[in-house]
N, C-alpha and C positions, 0 to 999 in steps of 0.2 A: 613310828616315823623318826628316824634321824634326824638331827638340828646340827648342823654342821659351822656353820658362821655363827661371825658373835651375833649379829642381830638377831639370830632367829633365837642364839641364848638370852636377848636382851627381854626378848617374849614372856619368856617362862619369870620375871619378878614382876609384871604388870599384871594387877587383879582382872578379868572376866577381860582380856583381850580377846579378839573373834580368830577362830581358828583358821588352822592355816586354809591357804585356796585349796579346794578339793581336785584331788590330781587325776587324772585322767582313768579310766576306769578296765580299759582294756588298749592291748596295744597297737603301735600303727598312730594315725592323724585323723581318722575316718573320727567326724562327729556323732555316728550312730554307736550310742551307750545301750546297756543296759539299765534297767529301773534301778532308781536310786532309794535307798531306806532312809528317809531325810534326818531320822533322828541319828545315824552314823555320819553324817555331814555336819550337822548343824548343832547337835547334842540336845539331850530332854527338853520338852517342852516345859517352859516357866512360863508362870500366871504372874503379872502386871498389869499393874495399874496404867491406864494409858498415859497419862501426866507422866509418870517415870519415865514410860520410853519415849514421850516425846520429846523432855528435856535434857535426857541420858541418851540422847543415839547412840553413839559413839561408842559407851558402853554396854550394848545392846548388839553391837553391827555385828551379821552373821549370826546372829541368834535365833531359835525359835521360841515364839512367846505365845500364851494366848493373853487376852485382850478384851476388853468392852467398848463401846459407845454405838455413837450411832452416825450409820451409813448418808452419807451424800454427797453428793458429782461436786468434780474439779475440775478435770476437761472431759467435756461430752465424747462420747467414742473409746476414751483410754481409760483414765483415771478416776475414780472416785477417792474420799475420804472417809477417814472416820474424826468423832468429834465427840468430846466428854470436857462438859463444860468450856476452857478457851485453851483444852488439849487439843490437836488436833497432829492425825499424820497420813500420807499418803497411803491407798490404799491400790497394791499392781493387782487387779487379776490374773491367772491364766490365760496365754495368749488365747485368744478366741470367743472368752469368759464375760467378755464386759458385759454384754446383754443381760445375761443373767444375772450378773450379782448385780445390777442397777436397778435388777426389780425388786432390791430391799431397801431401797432409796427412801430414808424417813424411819425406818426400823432400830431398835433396841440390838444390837447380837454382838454374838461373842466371836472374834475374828484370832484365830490359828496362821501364823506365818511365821517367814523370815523376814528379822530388820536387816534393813541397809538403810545406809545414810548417803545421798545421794551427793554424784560425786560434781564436783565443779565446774569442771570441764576435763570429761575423758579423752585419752588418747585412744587409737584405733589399733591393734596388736597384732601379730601372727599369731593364731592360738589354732591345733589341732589341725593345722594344714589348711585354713583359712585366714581372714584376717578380717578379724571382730570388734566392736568394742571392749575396754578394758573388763569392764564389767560381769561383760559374758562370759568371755574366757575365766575371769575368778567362778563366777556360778553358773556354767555352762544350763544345769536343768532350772533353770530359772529364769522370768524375763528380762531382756535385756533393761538395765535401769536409766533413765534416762538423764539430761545433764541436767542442777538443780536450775528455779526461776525463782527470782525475788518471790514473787508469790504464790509460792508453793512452799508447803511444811518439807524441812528438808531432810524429814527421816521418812522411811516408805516401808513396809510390809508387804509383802508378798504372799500373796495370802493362798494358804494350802486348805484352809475351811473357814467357812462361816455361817452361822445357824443362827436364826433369829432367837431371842433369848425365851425360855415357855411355852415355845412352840415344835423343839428338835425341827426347824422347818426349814433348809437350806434353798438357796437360789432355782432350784427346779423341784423342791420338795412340795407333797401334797399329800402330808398327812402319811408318812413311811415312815415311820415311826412302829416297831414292832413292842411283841410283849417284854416286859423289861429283864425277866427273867431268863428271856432267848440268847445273848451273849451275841459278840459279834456284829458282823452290820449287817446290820438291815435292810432289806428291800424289795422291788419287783422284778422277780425274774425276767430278761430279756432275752434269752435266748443267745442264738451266735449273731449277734447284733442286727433282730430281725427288725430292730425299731428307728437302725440307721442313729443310734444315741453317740456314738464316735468315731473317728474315721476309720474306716476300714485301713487302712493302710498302719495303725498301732498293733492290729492285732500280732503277738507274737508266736500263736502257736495256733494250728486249726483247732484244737480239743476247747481254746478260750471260752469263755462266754460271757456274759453281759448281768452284772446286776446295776436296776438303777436306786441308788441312796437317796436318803434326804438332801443329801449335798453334792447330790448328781450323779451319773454314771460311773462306773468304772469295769476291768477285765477283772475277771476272776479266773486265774490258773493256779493247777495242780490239781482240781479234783472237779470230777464230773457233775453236774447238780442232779445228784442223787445221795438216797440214804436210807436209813431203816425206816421200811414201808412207799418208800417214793421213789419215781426214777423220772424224771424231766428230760423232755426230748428238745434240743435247743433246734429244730428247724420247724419246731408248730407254735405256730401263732398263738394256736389256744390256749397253750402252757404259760404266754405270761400273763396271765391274771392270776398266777401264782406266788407264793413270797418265802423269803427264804431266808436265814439267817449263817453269815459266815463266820467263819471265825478264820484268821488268821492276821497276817502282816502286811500290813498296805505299805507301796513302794511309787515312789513319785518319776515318771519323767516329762519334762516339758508340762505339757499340761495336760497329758495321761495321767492318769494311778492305775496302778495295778493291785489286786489285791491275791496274793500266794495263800490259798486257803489249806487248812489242815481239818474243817471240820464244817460240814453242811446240812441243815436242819432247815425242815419244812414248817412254817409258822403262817399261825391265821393272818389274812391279812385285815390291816387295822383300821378303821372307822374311817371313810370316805369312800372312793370308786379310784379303779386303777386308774393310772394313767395311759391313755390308747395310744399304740402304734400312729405316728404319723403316715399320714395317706400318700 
């Protein structure tokens, strides 16, 4: 990328300033993106201590970090927290996500996201042929952040995983946790999303299908769930009491992932009982 003005050369002497806004990803104003690789947005994931980022926002904003403490509500419906000792910072779900991560509520885990430090009071923008919050438009695949409140920690995370800590157990997890040796993620085959696990309307390719993680669902494309000795038919039911191990590069949009596999392996599945098809 080019730096064309002084300020954006003013950038480049300031230690761990947050990268620029991520620019638009295809062309046209139309908000339908492709999946994003959030470690090329946001860059490697760095382990902190929570205390850091929550007295270091600033120098953390637009970061991806993971994280310790432990989960609990700030406003019922949107918001939870985390907490490590009298650290504390907001924690954003995935739009549609609260339900779930607030059933770690009181839990130990290790939370994976981007900080932002919440902003003031935002203006409203034209961004991609709409007109947004500031916020949005800077992190389009990310939720929108809201304006801070006295009592609220005013740095947030946006959380792209979280797994209870000795348990590999995330917000819909039960025990998918494969053998360690399997590589890749783990999970229970679903089929071309015969369990109804996300909206049909993400899917971006009929061949897609569905593995569910410890830390929820997501699309697997590029490769068919099959492999030497196995071939998985994604419109039988029967097939997901099966498990599978991927290996490839998971890609974040909204509150989609996608996972772009390059290698698929059939793996026992591991101590508990699947998780059934809702009715």
């Amino acid at each position: 990328m080019r730096l064309t003005s002084p300020a954006f050369a003013l950038l480049l002497l300031a230690p761990l300033q947050a990268p620029n806004p991520s620019p638009p990803r295809i062309g046209g104003s139309s908000p339908e993106l492709p999946p994003v690789d959030i470690e090329e947005v946001y860059g490697p994931v760095q382990i902190e201590e929570l205390e850091h980022v929550a007295v270091s926002g600033p120098s953390y904003h637009r970061r991806l970090v993971q994280t310790r403490g432990v989960v609990a509500d700030l406003v019922f419906g949107r918001y939870l927290q985390l907490q490590q000792g009298t650290a504390r910072v907001m924690l954003i779900p995935p739009e549609g996500a609260y339900a779930d991560h607030a059933g770690m509520l009181g839990m130990d885990v290790d939370v994976t996201g981007v900080v932002r430090v919440l902003p003031a009071r935002q203006q409203s923008v034209p961004c991609r042929g709409l007109t947004v919050p500031a916020s949005k438009c800077e992190d389009w695949d990310l939720p929108t952040l809201p304006d801070a409140e006295p009592q609220w920690p005013p740095v947030s995370i946006s959380v792209t995983r979280i797994v209870a800590r000795g348990t590999d157990r995330g917000p819909r997890g039960s025990g998918t946790r494969g053998p360690a040796d399997a590589g890749g993620v783990v999970g229970q085959f679903r089929g071309a999303n015969l369990c109804g696990d996300l909206p049909i309307e993400t899917r971006r390719d009929p061949a897609d299908w569905v593995l569910l993680a410890s830390d929820g669902p997501l699309w697997v494309t590029g490769r068919r769930p099959e492999g030497k000795g196995f071939r998985l038919d994604p419109v039988h039911t029967s097939d997901t009491s099966r498990w599978l191990a991927v290996t490839g590069k998971v890609q974040v949009v909204g509150a989609t992932r996608y996972l772009k596999a390059t290698k698929v392996q059939l793996v026992a599945r591991p101590e508990g009982e699947p998780i059934p098809c809702a009715p």
